[in-house]
ROGU-358269 format. One record per atom (N, C-alpha, C): x, y, z. Coordinates in steps of 0.2 Angstrom, whole numbers, plus 5000, padded with zeros to 4 digits. Example, Ala and Ser with C-alpha at 12.3 -4.5 7.8 and 13.67 -1.06 7.14 Angstrom:
residues 2
506649725039 506249785039 506649845039 506449895035 506849955036 506450005039 
//
This chain:
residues 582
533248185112 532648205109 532348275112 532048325108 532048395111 531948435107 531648505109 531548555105 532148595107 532248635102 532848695102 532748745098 532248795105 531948865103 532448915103 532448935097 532948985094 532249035091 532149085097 531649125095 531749195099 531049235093 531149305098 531049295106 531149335112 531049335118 530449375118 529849345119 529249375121 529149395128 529149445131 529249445138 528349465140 528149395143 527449405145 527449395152 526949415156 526749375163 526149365165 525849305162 525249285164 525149255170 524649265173 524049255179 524149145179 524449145183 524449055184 523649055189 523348995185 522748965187 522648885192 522648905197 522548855199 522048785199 522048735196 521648685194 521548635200 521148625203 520948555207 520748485203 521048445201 520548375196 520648325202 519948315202 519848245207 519648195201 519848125201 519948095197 519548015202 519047995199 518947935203 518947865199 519347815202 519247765197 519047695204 518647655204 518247605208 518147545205 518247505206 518347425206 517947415211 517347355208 516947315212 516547265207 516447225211 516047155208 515347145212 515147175218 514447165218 513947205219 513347215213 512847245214 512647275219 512447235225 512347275231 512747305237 513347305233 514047345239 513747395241 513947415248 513647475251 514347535248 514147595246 514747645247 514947645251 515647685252 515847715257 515747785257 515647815251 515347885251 515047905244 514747975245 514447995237 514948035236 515048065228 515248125225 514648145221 514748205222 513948255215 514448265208 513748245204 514148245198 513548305195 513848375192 513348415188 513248405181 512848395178 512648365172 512748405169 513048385164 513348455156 513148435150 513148505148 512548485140 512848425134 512448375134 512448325129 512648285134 512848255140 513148185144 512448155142 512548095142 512048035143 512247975150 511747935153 512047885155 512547865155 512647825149 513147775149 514047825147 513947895148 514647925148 514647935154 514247935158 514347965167 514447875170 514147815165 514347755169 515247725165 515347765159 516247735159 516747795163 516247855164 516647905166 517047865174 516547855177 516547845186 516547765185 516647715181 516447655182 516247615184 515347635183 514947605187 514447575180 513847535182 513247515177 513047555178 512547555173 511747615173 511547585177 511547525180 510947525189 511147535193 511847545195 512047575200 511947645200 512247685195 511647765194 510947775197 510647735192 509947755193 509647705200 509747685204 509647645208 509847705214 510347745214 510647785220 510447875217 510147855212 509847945208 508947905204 508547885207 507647875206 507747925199 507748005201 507448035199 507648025190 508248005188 508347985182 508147945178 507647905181 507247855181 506747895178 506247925181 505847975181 505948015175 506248055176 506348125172 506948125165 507348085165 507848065162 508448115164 509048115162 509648135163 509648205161 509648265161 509548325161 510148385162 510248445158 510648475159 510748515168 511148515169 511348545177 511248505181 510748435179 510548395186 510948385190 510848385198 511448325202 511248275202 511948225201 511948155202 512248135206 512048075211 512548055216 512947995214 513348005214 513847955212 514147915217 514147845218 514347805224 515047795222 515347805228 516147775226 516147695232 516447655230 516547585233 517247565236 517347535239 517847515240 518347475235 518847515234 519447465230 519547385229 519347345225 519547275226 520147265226 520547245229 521247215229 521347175222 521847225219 522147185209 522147125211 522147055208 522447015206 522947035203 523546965204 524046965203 524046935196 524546965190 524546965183 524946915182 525146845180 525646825176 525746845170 526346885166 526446895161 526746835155 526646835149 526946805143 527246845136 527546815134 527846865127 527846865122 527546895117 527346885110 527846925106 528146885099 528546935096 528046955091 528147005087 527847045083 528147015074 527446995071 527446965065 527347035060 527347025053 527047065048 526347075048 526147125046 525047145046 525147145054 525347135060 525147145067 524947205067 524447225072 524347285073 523947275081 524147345082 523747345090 523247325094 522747325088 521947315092 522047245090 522147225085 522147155083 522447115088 522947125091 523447085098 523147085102 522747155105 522447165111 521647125111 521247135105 520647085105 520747045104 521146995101 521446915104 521546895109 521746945113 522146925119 521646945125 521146985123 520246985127 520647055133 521047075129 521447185132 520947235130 521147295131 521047325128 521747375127 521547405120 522347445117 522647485123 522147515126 522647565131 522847515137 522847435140 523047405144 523747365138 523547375134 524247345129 524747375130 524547445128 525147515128 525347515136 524947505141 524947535148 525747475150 525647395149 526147345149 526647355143 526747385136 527047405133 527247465131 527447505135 527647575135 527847585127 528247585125 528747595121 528347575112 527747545113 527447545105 526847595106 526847635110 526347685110 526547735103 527047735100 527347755094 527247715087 527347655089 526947575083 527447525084 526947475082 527447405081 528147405077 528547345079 528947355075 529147275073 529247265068 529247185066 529847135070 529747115073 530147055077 530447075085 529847135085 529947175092 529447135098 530047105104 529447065109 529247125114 528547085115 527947125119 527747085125 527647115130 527247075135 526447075135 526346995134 525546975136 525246975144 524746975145 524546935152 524546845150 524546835155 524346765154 523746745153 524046685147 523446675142 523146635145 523046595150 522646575154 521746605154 522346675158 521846715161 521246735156 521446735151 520846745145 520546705138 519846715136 519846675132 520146705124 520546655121 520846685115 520046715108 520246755106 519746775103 520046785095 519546775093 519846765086 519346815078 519946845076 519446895072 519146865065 518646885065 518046865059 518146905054 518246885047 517946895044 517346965041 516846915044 516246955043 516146995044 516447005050 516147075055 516647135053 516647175056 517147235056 517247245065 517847305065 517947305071 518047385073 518047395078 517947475083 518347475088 518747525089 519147545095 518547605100 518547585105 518047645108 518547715110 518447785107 518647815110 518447865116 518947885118 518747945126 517947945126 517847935130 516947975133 516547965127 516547885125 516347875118 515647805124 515247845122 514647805125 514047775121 513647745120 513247715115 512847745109 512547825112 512447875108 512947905102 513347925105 514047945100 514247875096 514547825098 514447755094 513947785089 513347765091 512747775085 512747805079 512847885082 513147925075 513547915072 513747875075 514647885068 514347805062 514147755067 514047705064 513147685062 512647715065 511847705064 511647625067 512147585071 512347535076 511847535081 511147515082 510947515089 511347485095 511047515102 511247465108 511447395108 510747375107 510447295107 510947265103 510947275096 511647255093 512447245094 512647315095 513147315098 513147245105 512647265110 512547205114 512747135114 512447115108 512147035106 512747025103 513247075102 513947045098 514547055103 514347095109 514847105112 514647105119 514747025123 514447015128 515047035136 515647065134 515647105139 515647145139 515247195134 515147255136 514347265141 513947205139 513347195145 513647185152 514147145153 514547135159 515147205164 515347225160 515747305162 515447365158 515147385153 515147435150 515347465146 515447515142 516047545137 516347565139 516947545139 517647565140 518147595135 518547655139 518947695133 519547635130 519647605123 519847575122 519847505121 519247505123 518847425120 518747435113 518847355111 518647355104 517947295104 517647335097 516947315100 516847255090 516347225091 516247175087 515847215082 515647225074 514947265073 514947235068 514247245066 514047215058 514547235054 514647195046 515147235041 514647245038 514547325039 514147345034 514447405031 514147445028 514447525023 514347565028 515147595032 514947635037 515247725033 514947765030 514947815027 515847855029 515747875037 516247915037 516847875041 516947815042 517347765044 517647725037 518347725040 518747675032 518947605038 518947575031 518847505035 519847485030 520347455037 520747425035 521047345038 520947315035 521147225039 520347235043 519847245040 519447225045 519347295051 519447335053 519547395061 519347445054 518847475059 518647545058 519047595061 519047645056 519547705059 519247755056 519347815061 518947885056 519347925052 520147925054 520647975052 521147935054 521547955048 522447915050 522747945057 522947915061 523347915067 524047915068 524347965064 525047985061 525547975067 525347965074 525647945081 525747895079 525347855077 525447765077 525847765071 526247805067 526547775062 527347785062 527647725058 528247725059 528647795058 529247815062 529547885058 530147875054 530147905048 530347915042 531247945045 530748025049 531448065048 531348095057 531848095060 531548105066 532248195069 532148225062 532348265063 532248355058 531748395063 531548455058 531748515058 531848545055 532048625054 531548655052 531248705055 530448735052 530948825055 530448855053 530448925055 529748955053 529348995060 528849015060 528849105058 528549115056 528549185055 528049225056 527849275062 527549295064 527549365068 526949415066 527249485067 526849505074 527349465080 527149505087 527349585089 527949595086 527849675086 527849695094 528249665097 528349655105 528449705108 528749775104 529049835105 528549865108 527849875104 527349905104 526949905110 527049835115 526749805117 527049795126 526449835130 526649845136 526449795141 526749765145 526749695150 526549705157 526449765158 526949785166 526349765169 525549735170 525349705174 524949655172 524949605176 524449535173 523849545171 523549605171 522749615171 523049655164 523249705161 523349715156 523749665150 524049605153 524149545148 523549505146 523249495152 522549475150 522049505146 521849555146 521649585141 521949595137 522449605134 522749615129 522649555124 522749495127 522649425125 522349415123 521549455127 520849425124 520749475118 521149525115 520749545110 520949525102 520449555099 521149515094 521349565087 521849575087 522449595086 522949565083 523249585079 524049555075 524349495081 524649565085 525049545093 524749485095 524349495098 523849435101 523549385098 523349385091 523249335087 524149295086 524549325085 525349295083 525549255090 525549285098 525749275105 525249195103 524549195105 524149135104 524449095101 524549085094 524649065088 525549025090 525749065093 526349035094 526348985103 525948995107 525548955114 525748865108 524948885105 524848825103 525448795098 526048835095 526448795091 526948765098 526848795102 527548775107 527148715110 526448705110 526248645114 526148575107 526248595103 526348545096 526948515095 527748595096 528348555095 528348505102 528248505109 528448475114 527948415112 527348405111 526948325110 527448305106 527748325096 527948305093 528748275099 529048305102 529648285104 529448225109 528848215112 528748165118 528948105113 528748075105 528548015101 529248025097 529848075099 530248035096 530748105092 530348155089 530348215083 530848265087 531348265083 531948315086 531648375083 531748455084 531548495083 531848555084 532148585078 532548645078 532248715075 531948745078 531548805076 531748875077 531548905073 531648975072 530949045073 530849055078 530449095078 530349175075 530049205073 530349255067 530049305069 530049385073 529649405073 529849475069 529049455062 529049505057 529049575056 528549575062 528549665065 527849695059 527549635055 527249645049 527549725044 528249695044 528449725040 529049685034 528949715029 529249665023 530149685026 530349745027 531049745027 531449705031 530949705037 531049685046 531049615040 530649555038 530849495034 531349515030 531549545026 532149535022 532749545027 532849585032 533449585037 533349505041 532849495042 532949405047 533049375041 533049355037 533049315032 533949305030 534149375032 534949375034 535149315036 534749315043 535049265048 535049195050 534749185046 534449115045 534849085040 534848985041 535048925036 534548925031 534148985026 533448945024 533748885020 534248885017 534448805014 534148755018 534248755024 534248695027 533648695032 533048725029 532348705032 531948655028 531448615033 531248575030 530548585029 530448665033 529648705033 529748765036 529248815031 529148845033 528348905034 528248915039 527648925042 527549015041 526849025039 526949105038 527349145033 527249195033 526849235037 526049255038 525749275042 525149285042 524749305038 524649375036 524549415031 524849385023 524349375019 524549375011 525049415012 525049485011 525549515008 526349505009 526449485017 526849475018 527149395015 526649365015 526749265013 526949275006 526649325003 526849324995 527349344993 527749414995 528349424997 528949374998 528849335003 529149275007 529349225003 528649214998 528749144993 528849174988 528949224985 529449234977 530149234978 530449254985 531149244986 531349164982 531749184978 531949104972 532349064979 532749034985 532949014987 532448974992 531848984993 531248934995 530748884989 531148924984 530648864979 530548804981 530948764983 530848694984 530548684991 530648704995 530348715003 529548725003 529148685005 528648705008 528548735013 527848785013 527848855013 527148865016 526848855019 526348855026 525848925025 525248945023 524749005025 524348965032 524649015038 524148975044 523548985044 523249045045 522649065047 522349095042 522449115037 522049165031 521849135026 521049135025 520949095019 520849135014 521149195014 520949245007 521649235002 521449244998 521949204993 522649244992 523049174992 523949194993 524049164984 524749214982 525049194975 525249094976 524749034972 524948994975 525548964968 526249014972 526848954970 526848884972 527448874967 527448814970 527848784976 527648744980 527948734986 527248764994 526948794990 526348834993 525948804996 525748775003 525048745005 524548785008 523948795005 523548845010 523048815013 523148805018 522848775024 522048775025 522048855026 521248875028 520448855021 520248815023 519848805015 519648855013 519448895008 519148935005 518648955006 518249005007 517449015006 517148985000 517449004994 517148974988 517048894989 517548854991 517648774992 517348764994 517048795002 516548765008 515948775005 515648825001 515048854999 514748794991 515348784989 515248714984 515148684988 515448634992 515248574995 514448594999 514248635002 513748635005 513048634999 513248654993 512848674990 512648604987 513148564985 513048494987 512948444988 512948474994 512448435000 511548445000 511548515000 510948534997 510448504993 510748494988 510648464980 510348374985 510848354988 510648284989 510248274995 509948324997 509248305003 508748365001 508748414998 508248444996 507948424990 507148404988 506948384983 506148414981 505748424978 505148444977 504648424980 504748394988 504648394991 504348434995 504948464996 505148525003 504848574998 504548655005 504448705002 505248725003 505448754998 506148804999 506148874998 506248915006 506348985004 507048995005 507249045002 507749075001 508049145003 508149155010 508449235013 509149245011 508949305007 509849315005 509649405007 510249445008 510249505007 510849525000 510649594999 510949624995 511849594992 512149574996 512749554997 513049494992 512149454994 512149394993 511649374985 511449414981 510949404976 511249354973 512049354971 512349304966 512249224966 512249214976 512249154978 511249124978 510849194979 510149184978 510149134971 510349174968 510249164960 510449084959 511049064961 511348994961 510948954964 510548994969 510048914975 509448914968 509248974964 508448964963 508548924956 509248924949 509548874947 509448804949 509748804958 509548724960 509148694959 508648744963 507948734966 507548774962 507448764955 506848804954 506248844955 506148784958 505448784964 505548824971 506148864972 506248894978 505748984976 505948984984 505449074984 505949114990 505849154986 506549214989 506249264993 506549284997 506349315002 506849375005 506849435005 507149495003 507149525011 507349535013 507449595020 507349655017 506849675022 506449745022 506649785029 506549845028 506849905034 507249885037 507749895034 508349865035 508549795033 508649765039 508949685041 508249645045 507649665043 507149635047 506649575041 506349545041 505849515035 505249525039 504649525033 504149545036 503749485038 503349505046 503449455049 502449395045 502249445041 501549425038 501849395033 502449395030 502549365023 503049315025 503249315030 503649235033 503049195036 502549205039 501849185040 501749145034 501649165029 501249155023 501649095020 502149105021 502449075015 502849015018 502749005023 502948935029 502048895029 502148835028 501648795028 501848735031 501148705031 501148635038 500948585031 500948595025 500848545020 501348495018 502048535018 502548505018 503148515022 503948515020 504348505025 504448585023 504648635027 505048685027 505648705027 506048715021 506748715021 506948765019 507548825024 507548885024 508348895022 508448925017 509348945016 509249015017 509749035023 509849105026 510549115021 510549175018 511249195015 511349255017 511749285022 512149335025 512749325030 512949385029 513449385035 513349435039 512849475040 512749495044 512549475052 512449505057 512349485062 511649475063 511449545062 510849575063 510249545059 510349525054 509849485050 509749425053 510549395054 510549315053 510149315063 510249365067 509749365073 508949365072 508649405068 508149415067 507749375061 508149365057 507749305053 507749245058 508249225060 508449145064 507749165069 507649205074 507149215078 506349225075 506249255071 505649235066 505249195062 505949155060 505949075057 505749035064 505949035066 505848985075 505149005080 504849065077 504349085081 503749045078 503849005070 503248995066 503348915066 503648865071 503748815073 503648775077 503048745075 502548715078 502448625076 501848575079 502048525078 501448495072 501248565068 501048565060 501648565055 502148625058 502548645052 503348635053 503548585050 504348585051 504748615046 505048655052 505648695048 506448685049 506848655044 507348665044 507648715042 508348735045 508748795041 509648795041 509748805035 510448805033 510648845029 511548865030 511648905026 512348885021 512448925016 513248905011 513648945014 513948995017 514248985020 514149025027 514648995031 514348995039 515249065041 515049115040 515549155042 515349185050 516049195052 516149225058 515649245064 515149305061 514349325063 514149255065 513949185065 513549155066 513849145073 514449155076 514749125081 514749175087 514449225085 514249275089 513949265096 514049285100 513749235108 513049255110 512949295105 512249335106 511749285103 512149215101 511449195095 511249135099 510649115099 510449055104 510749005101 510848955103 511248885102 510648845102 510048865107 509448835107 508948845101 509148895099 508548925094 508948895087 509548895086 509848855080 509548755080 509548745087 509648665089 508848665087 508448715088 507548675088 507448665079 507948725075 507748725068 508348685064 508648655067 509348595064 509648615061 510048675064 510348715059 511048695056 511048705049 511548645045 512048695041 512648675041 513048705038 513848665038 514248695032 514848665034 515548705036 515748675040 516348735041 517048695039 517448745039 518148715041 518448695048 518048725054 518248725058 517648675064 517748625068 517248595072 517448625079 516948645082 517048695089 516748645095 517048575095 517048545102 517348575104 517348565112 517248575116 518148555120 518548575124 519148535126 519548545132 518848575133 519048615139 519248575148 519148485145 519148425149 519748395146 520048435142 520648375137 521148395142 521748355141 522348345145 522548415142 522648425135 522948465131 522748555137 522148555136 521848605139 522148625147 522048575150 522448575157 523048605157 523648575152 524248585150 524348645150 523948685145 524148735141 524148785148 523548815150 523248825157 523648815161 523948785164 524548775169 525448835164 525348785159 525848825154 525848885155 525248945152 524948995149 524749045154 524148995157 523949045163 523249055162 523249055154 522449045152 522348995148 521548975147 521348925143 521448925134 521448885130 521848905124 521048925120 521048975114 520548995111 520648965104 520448985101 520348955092 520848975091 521149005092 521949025086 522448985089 522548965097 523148915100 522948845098 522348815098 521948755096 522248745089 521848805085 522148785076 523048775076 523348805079 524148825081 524248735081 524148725089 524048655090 524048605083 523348595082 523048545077 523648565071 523948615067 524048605063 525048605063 525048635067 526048625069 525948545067 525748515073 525848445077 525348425068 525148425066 525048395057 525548395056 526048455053 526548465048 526948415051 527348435058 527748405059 527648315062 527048295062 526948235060 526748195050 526648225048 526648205040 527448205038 527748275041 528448265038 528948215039 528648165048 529348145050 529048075049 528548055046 528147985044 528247985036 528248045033 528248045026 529048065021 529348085027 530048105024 529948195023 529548215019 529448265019 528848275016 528448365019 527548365018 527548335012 527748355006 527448364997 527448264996 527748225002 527648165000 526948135004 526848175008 526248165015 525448165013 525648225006 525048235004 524648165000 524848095000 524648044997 524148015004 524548015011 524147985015 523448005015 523348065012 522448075014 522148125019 521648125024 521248155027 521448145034 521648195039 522148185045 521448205049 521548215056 521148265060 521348275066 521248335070 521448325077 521048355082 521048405085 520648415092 519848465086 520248525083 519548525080 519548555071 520148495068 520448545063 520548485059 520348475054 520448425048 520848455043 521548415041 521848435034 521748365029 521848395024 521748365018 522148385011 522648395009 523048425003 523148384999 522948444991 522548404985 522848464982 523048434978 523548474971 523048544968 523348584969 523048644966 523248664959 523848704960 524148724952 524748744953 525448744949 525948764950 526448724955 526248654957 526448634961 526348654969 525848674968 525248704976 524848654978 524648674986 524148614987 523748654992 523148644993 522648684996 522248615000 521948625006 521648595011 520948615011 520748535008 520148515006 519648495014 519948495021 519548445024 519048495025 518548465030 518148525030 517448455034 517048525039 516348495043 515848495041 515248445041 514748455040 514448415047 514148495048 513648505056 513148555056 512848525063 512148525064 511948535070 511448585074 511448605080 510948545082 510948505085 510648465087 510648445095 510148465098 509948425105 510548495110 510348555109 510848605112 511548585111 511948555104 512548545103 512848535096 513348525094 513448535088 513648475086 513548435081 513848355081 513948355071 514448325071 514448315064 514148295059 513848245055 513448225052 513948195046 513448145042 513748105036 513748155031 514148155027 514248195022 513848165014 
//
């Protein structure tokens, strides 16, 4: 099992980073054990309690009992925390038993019977971390050792994942503490832990699909059986490596940060090389063609020479329309599926064509949408739009009747007497900014925020959220006090603590940016759809996937084309970004 990189030679040398990760895990059973020593823990924006008590595996009164002041003040960005470390309890000793695997088994369902959790399942059964297999024997602990647990009916069920703490639960599910609690009496006893399954009401849980009872948020194409455990793909991408000078680390580094053809393609291919090795860890053979187009059509029709395209089963690029459009009227890809990575501007969609990137147009409907169902005559609704944007003004005042427009004067500024006037503490304030400027969307956001007070609530959103908003100039604070809404294609957690990131980092030399991540998220899609579904154009039935910050969804277009519908609906909230129910 293995990748077999048949690619251009990019001859880079980056800057190795040295990583230090101390890693503490502690075992103890009594309240008042004295430490053996403290570690400082610096507080990062959005942690709560109960993720700094699964992180370190301690209660919150072991925290708060050796940190008062959290008691007092609450938990706080930058605070230090002292963290007690304890002495090791000595494991008990485990006797094992054997289960074979029936029809309908599934993971959590074994594990919460048997009073586990899924990652101490997979820890004792290596080899189903890929999925069950019918009449495959598994090792139990002894059943002694716990009490059998049996699933209900009525309730539904929860997997907890990574650094998933009572707050985060919340939002996915509207679930308090107390509840969770009263249904799940060892989490009162140890805490939440990564890969506990937790008991919850059955109720309508909006952004959760409910199967045999267990909530999930997005298929988990790792857990599913493989089809086909062998792919032929060829990426096409114009690094144009001639142009491009290596001769000192400090000049690769920069060059990397900017972005460019060159730099965008080098990234982009980082994260497809850390996609095909995950895929090859769970079993995916991998035979790849790396292409480098030189962002020229002839440079593509001389590689095209050289290559099996019979005998691909994908292919990826090129980046540029023009060149993707080219690529796909060649008649001997008709039937191959046919990848736009990164461009959401429109490509000729033959058939066999998926275009990955949503659309402005598609994002801007759906927000518009969502608009329609929490704005109502209620709220006052203005409307900022510039010159660019009257079309979209014209479509919100259609919506919203009752809206009032508000125009940018001397330039990219509004005035700041007529945003006075027209913001009121009577009812709710709800502001649609429409630009892509920087300059505006700086100084209306700063404007609007300066008239928010605890007479007049103002929220602000916009239809669509282009590239300017992500500016580093624009407060994150000043978004988070006025709730600022929008939907993207793209979710900008955070992953800079993921294994992934570590990886790449040791790999690269640098940390991965939005184009290695997107690379990432959607290689490891394709070539998990294709080796669970036989091939993508069959994959397109399983639905709505996700991964570190990129949702795909493909929904028949026209001509035998498919375009990705997934897409975020988020909200600055509490100095952070969090998703919301759609």
């Amino acid at each position: 099992m293995g990748i077999n990189f048949k690619s251009v030679t990019v001859k880079i040398k980056i800057l190795g980073i040295l990583i230090l990760i101390f890693s503490f895990s502690n075992v103890f059973s009594q309240e008042n054990s004295i430490p053996e020593k403290f570690i400082i823990h610096r507080v990062k924006k959005g942690e709560d309690i109960d993720e700094l008590s699964n992180k370190y595996n301690l209660t919150r009164d072991q925290i708060e009992d050796f940190n008062p002041q959290i008691k007092k003040r609450g938990l706080r960005k930058r605070m230090q925390v002292r963290i007690p470390v304890f002495k090791e309890k000595e494991k008990e000793k485990v006797i094992l038993n054997f289960y074979t695997i029936i029809p309908n088994d599934t993971k959590w369902r074994i594990a919460y019977e048997n009073g586990i959790s899924i990652q101490k399942l997979e820890e004792l059964n290596p080899k189903i971390k890929s999925g069950l297999k019918v009449g495959q024997k598994i090792i139990l602990p002894e059943k002694s050792k716990f009490t059998k647990k049996i699933i209900e009916d009525d309730h539904y069920y929860y997997k907890i994942k990574p650094k998933e703490g009572y707050y985060r639960i919340g939002l996915k599910t509207g679930i308090k503490r107390t509840t969770i609690d009263s249904l799940n009496p060892i989490v009162v006893e140890n805490g939440l832990q990564e890969g506990m399954v937790l008991k919850l009401p059955k109720l309508y849980f909006e952004k959760l699909n409910v199967t045999n009872n267990f909530l999930t948020e997005k298929i988990n194409l790792k857990d599913s059986l493989l089809k086909k455990n062998s792919i032929k793909l060829a990426i096409f991408l114009p690094f144009n490596t001639s142009s491009i000078e290596f001769d000192s680390i400090d000049k690769t580094n920069r060059f990397l940060k900017r972005r460019t053809l060159s730099s965008i393609s080098i990234n982009f291919y980082f994260g497809a090389i850390m996609a095909m090795e995950e895929a090859a860890k769970i079993g995916i053979n991998i035979d790849s063609k790396i292409i480098d187009t030189q962002n020229d059509i002839k440079e593509i029709e001389n590689q095209l020479k050289l290559i099996d395209t019979l005998a691909l089963d994908l292919i990826v690029g090129p980046l540029l329309p023009k060149n993707f459009n080219f690529l796909t009227s060649q008649p001997i890809f008709k039937n191959i599926p046919k990848v736009t990575p990164l461009s959401s501007k429109p490509v000729e969609m033959k058939k066999g064509v998926f275009q990955t990137v949503s659309s402005k147009k598609f994002l801007r409907k759906e927000m518009l949408s969502h608009l329609k169902n929490i704005l109502d005559d209620e709220d006052n609704i203005l409307v900022v739009a510039d010159s660019l944007n009257f079309d979209v003004e014209e479509e919100l005042n259609k919506l919203f009747p009752r809206s009032v427009n508000i125009r940018p004067q001397f330039g990219d500024f509004l005035l700041p007497e007529l945003i006075d006037s027209l913001i009121v503490d009577s009812m709710p304030n709800k502001i649609i900014l429409e630009t892509e400027k920087f300059s505006l969307i700086s100084s209306a956001s700063s404007q609007i925020r300066s008239q928010l007070s605890d007479e007049k609530t103002i929220g602000l959103y916009t239809t669509y959220h282009g590239i300017s908003y992500e500016n580093k100039n624009l407060s994150n604070t000043l978004f988070s006090d006025l709730g600022f809404t929008y939907v993207s294609d793209y979710y900008p957690k955070s992953i800079i603590e993921s294994n992934f990131s570590i990886q790449f980092i040791d790999r690269f030399g640098i940390p991965p940016n939005k184009t290695a991540i997107r690379a990432y998220d959607l290689i490891l899609d394709l070539l998990l759809r294709i080796s669970t579904q036989n091939d993508l154009f069959q994959s397109v039935k399983i639905g709505e996937t996700e991964y570190f910050n990129n949702k795909f969804n493909y929904v028949p277009f026209d001509n035998g084309s498919y375009i990705n519908q997934g897409y975020y609906l988020l909200k600055h909230k509490l100095y952070d970004i969090v998703e919301i129910n759609k």
